[in-house]
HTML snippet that shows the backbone in 3Dmol.js (N, CA, C, O; Angstrom):
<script src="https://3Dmol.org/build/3Dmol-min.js"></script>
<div id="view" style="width:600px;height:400px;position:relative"></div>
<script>
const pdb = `
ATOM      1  N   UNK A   1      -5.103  65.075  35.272  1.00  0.00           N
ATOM      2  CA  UNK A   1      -5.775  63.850  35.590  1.00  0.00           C
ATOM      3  C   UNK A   1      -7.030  64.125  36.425  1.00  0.00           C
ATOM      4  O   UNK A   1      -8.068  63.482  36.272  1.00  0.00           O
ATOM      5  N   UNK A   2      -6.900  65.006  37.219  1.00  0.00           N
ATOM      6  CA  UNK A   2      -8.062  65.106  37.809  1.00  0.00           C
ATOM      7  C   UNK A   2      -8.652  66.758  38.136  1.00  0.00           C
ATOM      8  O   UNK A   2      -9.235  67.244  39.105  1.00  0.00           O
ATOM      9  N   UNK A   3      -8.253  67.240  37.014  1.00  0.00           N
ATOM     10  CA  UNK A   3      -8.461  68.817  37.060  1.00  0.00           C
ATOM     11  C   UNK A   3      -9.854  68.709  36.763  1.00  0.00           C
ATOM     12  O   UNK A   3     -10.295  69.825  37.040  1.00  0.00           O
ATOM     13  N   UNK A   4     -10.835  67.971  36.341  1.00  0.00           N
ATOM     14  CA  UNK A   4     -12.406  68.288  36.601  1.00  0.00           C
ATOM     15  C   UNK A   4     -12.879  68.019  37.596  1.00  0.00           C
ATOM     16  O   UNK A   4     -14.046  68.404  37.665  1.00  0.00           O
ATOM     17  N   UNK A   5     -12.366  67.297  38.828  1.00  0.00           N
ATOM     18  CA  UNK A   5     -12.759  67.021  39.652  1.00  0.00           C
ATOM     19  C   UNK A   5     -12.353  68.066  40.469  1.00  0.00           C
ATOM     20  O   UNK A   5     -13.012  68.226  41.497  1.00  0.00           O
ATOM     21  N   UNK A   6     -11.064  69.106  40.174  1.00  0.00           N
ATOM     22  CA  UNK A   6     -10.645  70.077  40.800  1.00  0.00           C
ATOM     23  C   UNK A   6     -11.355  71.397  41.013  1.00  0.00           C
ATOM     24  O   UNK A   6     -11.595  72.074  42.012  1.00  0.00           O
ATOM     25  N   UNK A   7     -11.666  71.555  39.403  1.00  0.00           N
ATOM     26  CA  UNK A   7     -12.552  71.886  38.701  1.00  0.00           C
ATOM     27  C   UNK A   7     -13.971  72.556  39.602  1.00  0.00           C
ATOM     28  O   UNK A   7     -14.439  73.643  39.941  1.00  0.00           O
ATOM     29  N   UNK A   8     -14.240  71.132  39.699  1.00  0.00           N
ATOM     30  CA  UNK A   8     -15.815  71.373  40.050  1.00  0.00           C
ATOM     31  C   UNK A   8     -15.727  71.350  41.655  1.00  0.00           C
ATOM     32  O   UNK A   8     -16.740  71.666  42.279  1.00  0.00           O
ATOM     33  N   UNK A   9     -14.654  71.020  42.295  1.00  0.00           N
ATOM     34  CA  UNK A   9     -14.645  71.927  43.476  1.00  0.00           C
ATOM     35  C   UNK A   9     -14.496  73.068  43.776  1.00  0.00           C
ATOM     36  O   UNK A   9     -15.069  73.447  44.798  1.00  0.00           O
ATOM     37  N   UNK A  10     -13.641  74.078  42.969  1.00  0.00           N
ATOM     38  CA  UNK A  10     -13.510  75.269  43.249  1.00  0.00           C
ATOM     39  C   UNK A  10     -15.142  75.871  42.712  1.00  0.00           C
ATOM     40  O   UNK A  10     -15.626  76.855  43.272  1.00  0.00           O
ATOM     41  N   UNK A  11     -15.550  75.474  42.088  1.00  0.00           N
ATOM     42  CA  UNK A  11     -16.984  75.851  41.469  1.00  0.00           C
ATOM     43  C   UNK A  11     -17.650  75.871  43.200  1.00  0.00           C
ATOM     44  O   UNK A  11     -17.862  76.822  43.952  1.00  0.00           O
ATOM     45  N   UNK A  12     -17.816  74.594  43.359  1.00  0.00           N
ATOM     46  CA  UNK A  12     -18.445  74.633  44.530  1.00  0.00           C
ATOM     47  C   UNK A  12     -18.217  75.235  45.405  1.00  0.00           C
ATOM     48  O   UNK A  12     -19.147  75.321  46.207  1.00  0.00           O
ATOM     49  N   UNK A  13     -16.856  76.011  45.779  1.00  0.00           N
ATOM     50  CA  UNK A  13     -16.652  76.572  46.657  1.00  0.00           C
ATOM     51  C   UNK A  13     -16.834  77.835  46.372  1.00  0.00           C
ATOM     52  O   UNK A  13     -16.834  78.547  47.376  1.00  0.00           O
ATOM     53  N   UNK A  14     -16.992  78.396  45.348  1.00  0.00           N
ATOM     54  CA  UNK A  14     -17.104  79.538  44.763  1.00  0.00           C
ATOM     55  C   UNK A  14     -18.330  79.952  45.491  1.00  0.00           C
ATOM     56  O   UNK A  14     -18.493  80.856  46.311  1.00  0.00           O
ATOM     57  N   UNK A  15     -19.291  78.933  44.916  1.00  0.00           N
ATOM     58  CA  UNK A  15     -20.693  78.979  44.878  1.00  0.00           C
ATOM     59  C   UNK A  15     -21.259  79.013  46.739  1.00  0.00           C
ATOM     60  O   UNK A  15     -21.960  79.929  47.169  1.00  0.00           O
ATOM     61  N   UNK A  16     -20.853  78.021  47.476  1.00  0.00           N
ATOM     62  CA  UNK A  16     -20.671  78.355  48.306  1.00  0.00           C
ATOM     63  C   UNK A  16     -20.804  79.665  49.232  1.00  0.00           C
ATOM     64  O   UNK A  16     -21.729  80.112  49.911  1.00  0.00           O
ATOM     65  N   UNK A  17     -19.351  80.137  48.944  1.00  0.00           N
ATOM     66  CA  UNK A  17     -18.846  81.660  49.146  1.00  0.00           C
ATOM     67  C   UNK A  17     -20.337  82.546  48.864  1.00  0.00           C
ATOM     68  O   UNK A  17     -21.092  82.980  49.734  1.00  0.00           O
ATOM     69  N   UNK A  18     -20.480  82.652  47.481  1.00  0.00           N
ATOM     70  CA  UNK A  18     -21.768  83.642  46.875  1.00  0.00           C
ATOM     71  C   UNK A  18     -22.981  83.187  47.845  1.00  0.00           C
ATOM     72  O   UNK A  18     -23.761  84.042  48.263  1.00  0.00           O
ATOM     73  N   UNK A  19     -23.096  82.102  48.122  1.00  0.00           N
ATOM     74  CA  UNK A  19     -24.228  81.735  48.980  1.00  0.00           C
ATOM     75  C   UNK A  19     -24.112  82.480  50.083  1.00  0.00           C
ATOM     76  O   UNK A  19     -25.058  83.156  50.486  1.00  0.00           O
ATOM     77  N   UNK A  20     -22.830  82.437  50.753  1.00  0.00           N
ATOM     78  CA  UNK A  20     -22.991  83.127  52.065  1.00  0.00           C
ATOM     79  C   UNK A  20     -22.614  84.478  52.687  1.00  0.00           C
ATOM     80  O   UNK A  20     -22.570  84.831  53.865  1.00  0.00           O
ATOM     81  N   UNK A  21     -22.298  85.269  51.295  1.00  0.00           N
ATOM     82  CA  UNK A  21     -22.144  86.454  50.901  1.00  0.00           C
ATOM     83  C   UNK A  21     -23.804  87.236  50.322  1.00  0.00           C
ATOM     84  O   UNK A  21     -23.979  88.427  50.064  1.00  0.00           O
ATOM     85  N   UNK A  22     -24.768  86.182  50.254  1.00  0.00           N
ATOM     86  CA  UNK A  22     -26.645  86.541  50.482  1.00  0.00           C
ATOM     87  C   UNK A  22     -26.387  86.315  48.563  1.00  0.00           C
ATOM     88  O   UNK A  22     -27.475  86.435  47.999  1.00  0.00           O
ATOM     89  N   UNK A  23     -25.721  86.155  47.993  1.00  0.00           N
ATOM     90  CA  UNK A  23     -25.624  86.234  46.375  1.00  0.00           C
ATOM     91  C   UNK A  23     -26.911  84.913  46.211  1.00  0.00           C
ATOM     92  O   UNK A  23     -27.063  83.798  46.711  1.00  0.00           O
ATOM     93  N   UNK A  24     -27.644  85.732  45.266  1.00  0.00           N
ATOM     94  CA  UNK A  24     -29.189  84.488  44.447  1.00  0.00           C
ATOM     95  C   UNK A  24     -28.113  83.728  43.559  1.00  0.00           C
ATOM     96  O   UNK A  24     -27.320  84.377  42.876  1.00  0.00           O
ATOM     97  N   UNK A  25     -28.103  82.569  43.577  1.00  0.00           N
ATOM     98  CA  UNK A  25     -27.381  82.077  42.357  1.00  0.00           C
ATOM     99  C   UNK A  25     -28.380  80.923  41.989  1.00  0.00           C
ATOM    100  O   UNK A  25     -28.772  80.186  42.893  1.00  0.00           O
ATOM    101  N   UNK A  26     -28.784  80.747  40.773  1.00  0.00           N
ATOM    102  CA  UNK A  26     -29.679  79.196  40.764  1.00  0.00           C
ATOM    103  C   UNK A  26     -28.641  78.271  40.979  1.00  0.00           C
ATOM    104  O   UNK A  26     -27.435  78.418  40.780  1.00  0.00           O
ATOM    105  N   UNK A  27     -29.565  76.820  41.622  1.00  0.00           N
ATOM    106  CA  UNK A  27     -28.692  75.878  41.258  1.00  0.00           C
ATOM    107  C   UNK A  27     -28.266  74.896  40.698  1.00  0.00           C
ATOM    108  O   UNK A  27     -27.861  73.835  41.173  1.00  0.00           O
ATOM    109  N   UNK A  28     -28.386  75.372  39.252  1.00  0.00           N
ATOM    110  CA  UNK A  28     -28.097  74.805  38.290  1.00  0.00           C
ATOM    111  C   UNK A  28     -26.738  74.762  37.615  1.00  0.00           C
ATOM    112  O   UNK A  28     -26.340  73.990  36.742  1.00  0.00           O
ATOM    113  N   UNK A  29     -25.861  76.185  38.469  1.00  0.00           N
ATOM    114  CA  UNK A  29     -24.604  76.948  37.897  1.00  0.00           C
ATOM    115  C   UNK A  29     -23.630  75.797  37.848  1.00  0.00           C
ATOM    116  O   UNK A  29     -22.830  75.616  36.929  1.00  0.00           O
ATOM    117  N   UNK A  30     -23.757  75.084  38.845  1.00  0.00           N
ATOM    118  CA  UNK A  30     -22.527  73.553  39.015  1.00  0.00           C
ATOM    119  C   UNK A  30     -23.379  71.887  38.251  1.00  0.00           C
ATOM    120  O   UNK A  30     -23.691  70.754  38.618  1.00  0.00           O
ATOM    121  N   UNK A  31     -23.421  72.705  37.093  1.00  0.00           N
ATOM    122  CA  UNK A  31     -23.494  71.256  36.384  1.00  0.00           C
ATOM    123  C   UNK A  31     -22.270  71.068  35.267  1.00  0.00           C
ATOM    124  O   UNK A  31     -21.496  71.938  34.867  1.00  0.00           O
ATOM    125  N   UNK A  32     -22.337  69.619  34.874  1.00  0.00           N
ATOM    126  CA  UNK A  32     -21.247  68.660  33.835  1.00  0.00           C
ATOM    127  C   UNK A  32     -20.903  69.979  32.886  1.00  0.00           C
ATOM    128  O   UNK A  32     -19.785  70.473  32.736  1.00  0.00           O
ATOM    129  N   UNK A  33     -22.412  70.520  32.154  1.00  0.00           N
ATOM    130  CA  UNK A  33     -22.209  71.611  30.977  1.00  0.00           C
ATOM    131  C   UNK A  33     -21.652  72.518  31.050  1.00  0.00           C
ATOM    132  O   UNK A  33     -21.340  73.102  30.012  1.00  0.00           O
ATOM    133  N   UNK A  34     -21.159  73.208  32.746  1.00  0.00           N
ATOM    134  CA  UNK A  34     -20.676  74.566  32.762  1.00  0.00           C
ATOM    135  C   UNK A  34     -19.107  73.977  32.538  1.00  0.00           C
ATOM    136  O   UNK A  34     -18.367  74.622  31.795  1.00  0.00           O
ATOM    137  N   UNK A  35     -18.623  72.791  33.163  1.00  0.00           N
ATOM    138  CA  UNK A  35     -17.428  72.798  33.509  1.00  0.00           C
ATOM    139  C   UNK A  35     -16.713  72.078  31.616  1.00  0.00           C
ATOM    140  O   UNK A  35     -17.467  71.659  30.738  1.00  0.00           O
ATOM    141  N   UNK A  36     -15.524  72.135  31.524  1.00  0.00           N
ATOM    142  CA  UNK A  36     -14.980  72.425  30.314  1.00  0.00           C
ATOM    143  C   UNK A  36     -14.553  70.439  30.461  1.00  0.00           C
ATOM    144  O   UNK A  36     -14.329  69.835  31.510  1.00  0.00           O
ATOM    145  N   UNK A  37     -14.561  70.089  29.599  1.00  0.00           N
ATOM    146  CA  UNK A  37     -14.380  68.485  29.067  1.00  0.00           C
ATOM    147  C   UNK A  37     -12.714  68.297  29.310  1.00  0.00           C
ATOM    148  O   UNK A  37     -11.927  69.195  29.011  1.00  0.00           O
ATOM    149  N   UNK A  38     -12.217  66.804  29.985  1.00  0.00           N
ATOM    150  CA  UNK A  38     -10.880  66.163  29.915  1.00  0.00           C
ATOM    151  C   UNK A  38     -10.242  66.355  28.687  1.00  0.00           C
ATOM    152  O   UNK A  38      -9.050  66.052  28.738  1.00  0.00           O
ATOM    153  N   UNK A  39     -10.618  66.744  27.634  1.00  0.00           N
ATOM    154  CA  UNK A  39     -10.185  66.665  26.382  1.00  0.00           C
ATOM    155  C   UNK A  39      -9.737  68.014  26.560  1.00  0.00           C
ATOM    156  O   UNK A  39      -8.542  68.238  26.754  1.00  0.00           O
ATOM    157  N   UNK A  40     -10.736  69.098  26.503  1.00  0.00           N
ATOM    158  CA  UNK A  40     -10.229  69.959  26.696  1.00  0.00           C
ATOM    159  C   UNK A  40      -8.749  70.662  27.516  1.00  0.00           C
ATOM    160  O   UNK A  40      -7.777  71.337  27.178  1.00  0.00           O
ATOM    161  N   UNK A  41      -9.288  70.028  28.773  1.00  0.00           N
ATOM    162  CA  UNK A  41      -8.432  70.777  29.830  1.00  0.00           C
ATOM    163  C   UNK A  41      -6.996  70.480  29.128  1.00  0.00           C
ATOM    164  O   UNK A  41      -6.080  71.288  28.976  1.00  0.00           O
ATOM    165  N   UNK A  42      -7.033  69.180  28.758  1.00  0.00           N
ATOM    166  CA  UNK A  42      -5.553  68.126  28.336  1.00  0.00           C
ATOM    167  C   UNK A  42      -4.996  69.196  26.964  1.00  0.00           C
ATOM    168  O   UNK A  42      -3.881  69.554  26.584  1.00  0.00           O
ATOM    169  N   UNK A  43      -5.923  69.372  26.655  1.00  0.00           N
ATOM    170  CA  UNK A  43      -5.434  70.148  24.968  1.00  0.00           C
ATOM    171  C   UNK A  43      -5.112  71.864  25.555  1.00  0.00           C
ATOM    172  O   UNK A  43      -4.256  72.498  24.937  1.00  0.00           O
ATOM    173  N   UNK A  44      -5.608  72.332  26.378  1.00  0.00           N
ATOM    174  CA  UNK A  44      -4.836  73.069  27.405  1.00  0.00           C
ATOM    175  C   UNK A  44      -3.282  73.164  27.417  1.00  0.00           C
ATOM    176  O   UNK A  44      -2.398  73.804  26.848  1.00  0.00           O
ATOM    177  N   UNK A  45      -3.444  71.940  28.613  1.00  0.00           N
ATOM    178  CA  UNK A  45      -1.927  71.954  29.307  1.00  0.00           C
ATOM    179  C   UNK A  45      -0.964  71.731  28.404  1.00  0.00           C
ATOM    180  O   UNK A  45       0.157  71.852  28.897  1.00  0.00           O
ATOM    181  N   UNK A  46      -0.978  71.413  27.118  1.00  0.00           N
ATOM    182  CA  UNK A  46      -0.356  70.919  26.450  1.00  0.00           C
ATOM    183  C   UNK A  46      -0.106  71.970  25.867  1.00  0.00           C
ATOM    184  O   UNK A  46       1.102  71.863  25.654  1.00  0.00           O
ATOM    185  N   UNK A  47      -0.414  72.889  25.473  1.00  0.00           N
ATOM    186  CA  UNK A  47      -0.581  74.229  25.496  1.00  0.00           C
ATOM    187  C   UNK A  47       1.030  75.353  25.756  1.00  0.00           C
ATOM    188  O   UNK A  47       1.848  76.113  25.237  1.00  0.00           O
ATOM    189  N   UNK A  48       0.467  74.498  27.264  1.00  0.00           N
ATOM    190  CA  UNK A  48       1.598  75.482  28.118  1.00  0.00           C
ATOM    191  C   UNK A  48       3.085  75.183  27.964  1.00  0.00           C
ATOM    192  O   UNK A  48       3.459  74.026  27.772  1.00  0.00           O
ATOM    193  N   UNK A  49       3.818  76.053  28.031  1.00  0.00           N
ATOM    194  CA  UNK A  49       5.467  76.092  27.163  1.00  0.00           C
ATOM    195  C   UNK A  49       5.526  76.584  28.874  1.00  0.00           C
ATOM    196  O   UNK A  49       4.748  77.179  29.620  1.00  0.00           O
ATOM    197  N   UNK A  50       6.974  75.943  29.023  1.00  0.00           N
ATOM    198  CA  UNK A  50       8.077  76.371  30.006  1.00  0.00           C
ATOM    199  C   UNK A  50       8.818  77.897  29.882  1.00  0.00           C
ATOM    200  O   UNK A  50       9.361  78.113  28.799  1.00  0.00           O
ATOM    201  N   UNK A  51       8.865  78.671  30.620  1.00  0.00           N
ATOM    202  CA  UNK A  51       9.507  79.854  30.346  1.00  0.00           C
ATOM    203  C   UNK A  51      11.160  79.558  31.032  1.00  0.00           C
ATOM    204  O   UNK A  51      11.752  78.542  31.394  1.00  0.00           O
ATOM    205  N   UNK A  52      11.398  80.568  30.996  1.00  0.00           N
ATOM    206  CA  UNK A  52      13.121  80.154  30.584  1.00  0.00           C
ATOM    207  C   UNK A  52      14.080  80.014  32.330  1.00  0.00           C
ATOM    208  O   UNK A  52      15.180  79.579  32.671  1.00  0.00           O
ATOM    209  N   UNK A  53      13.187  80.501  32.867  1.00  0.00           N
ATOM    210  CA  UNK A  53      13.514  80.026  34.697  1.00  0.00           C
ATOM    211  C   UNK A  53      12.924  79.245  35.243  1.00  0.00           C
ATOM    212  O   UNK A  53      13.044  79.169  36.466  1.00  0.00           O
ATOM    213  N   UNK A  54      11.888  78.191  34.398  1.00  0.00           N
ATOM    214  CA  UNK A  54      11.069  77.311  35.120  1.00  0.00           C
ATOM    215  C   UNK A  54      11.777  75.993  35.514  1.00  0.00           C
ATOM    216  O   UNK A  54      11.675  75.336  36.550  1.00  0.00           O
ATOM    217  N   UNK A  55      12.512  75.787  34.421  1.00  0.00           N
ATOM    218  CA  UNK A  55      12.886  74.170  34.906  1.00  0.00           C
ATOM    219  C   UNK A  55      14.556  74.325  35.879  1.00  0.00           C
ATOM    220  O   UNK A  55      15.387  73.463  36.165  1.00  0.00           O
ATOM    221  N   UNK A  56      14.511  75.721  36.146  1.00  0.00           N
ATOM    222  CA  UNK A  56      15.528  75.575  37.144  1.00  0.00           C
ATOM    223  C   UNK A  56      14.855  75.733  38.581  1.00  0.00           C
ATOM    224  O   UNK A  56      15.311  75.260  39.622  1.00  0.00           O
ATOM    225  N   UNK A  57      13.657  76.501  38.449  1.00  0.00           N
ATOM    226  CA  UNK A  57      12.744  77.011  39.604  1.00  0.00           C
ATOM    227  C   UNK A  57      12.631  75.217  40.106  1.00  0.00           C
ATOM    228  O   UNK A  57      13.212  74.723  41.073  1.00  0.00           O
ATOM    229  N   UNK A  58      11.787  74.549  39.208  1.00  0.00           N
ATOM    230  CA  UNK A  58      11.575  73.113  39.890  1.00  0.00           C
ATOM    231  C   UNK A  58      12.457  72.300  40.443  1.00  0.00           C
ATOM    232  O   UNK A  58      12.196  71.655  41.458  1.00  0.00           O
ATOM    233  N   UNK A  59      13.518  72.254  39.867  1.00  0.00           N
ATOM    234  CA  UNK A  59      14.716  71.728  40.457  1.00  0.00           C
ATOM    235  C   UNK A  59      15.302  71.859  41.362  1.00  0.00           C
ATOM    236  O   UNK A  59      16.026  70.982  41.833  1.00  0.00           O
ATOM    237  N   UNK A  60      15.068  73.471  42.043  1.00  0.00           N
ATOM    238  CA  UNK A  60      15.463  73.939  43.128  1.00  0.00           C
ATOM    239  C   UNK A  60      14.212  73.677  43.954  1.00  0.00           C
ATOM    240  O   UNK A  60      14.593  73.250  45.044  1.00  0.00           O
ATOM    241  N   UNK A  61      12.860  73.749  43.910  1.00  0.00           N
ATOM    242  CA  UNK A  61      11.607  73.255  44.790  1.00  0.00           C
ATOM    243  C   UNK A  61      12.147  71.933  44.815  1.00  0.00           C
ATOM    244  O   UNK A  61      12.601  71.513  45.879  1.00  0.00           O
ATOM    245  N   UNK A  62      12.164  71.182  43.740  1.00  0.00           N
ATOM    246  CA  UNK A  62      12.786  69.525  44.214  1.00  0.00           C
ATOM    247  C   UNK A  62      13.339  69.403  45.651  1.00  0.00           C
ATOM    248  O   UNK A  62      12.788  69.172  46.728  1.00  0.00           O
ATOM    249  N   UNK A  63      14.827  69.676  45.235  1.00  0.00           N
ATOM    250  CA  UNK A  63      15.716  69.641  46.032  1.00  0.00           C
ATOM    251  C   UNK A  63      15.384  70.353  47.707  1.00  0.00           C
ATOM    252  O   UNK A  63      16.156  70.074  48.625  1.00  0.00           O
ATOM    253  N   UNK A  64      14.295  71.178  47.921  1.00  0.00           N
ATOM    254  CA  UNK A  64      13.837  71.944  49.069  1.00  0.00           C
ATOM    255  C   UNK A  64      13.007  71.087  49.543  1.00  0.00           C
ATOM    256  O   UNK A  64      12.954  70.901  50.759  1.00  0.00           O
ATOM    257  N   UNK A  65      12.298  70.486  48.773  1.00  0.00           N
ATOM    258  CA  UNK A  65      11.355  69.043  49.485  1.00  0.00           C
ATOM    259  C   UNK A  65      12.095  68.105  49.752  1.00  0.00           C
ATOM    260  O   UNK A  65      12.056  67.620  50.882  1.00  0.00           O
ATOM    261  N   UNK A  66      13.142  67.506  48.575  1.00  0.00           N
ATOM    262  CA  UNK A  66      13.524  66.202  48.816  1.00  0.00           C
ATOM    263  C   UNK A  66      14.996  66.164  49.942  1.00  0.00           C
ATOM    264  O   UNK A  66      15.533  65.102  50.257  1.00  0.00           O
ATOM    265  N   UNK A  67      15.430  67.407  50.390  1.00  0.00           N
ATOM    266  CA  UNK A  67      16.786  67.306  50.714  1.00  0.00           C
ATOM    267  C   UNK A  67      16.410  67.612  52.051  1.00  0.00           C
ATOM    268  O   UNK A  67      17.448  67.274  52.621  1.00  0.00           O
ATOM    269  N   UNK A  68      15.752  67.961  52.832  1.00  0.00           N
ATOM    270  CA  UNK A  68      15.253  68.222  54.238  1.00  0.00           C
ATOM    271  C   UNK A  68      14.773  66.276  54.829  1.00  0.00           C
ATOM    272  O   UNK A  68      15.323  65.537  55.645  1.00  0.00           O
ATOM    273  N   UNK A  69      13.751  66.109  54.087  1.00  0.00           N
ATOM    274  CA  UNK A  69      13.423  64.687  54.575  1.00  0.00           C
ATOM    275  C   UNK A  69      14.681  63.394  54.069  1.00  0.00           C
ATOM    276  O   UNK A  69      14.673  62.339  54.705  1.00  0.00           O
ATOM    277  N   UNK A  70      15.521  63.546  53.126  1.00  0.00           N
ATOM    278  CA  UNK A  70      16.798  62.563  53.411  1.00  0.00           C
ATOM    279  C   UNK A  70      17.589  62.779  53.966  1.00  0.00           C
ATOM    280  O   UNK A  70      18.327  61.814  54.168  1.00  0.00           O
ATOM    281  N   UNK A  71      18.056  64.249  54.657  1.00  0.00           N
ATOM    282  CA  UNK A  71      18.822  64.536  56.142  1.00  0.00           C
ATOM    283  C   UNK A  71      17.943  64.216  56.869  1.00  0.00           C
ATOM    284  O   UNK A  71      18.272  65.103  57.656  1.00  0.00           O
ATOM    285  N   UNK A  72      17.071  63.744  57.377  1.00  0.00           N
ATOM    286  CA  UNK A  72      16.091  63.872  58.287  1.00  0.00           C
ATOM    287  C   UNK A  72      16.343  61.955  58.465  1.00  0.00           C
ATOM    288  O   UNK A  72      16.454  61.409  59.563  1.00  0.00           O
ATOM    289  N   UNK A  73      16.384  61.250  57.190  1.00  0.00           N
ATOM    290  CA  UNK A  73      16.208  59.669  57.241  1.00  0.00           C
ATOM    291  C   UNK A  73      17.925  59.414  57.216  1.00  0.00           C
ATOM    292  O   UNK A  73      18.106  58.196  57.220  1.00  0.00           O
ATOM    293  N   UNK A  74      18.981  60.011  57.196  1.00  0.00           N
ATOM    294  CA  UNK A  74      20.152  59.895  57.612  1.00  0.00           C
ATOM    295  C   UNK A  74      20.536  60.198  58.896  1.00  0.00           C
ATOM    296  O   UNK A  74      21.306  59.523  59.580  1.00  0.00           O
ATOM    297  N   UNK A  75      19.956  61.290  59.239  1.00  0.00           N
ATOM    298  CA  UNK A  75      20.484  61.396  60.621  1.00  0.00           C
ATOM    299  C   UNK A  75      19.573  60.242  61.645  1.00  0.00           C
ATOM    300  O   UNK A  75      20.287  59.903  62.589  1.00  0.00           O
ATOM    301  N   UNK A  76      18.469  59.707  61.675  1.00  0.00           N
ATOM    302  CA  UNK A  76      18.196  58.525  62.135  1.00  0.00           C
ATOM    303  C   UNK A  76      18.875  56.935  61.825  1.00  0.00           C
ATOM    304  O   UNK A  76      18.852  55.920  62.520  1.00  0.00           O
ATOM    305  N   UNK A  77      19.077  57.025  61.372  1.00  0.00           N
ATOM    306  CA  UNK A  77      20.456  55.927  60.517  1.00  0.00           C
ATOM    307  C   UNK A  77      21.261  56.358  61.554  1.00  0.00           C
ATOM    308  O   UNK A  77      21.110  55.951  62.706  1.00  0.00           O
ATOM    309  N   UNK A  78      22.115  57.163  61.219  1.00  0.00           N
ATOM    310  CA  UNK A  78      23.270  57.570  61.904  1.00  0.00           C
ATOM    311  C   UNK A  78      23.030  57.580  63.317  1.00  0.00           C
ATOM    312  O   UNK A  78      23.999  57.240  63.997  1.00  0.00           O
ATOM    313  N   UNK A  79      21.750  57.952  64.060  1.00  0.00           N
ATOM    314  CA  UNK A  79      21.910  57.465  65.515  1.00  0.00           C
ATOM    315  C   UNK A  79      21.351  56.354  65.467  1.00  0.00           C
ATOM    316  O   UNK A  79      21.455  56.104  66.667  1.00  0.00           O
ATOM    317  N   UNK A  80      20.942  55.654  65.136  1.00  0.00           N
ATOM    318  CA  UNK A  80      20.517  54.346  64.973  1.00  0.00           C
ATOM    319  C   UNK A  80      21.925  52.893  64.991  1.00  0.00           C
ATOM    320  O   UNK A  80      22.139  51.767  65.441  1.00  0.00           O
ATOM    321  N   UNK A  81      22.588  54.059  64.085  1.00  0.00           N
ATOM    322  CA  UNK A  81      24.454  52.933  64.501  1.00  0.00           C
ATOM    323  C   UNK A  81      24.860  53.091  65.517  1.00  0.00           C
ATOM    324  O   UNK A  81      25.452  52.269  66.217  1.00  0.00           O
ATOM    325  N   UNK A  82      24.556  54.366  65.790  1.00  0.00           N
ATOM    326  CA  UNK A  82      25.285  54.787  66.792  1.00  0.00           C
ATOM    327  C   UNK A  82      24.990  54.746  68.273  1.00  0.00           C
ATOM    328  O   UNK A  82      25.598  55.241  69.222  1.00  0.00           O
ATOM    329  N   UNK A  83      23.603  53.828  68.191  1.00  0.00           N
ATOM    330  CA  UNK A  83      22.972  53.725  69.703  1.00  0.00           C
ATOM    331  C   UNK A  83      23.966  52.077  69.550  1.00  0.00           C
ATOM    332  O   UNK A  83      24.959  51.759  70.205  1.00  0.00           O
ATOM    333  N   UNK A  84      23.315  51.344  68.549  1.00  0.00           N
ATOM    334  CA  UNK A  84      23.902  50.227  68.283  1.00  0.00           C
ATOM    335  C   UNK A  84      25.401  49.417  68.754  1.00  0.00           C
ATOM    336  O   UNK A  84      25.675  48.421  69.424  1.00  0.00           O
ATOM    337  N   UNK A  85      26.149  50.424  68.017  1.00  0.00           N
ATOM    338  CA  UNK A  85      27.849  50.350  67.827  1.00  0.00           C
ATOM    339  C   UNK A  85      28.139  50.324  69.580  1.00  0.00           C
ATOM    340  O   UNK A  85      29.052  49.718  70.141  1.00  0.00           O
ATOM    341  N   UNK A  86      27.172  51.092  70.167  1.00  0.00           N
ATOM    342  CA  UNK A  86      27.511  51.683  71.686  1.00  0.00           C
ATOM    343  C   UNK A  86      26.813  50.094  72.239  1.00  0.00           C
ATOM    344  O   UNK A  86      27.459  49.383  73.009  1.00  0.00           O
ATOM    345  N   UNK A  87      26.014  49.857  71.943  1.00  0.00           N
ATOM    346  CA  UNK A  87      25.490  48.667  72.776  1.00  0.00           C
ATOM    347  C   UNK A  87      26.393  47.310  72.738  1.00  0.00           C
ATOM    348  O   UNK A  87      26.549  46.455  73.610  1.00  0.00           O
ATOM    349  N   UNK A  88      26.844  47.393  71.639  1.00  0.00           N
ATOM    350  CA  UNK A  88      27.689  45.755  71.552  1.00  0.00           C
ATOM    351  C   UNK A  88      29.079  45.985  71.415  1.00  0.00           C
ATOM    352  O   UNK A  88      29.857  45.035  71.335  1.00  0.00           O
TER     353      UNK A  88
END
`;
const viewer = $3Dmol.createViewer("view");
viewer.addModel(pdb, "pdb");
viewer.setStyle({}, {cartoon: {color: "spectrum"}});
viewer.zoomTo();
viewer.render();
</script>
């Protein structure tokens, strides 16, 4: 969705870099024409096939993001009754 916009930042930062590494670059190098079309990129990714440990790899990143922050919103719950239960 927004890999040209990604795109043309790493360009820029590239370019950047070469700038302040003394590199001549014209600056023309970061235009629309260098960078590759939405059509493209899309006909790309589409491209790309899952290898045979990937969709367990994600599942386990899932669960490493999502399972830290819902212990995190349970255990506030849980003292949250528990300041509660104590007050009344």
């Amino acid at each position: 969705m927004f890999r040209s916009k990604v795109e043309r930042a790493r360009l820029w930062a590239k370019e950047q870099r070469m700038r302040e590494d003394g590199v001549d670059i014209p600056s023309c190098d970061l235009t629309e024409e260098n960078l590759p079309s939405d059509a493209e990129l899309r006909a790309e990714g589409q491209k790309l096939e899952f290898e045979k440990g990937d969709m367990k790899a994600m599942i386990i990143a899932g669960f490493m993001t999502i399972f830290p922050a819902c212990v995190v919103v349970l255990l506030v719950f849980a003292l949250l009754i528990f300041l509660f239960a104590g007050l009344f």
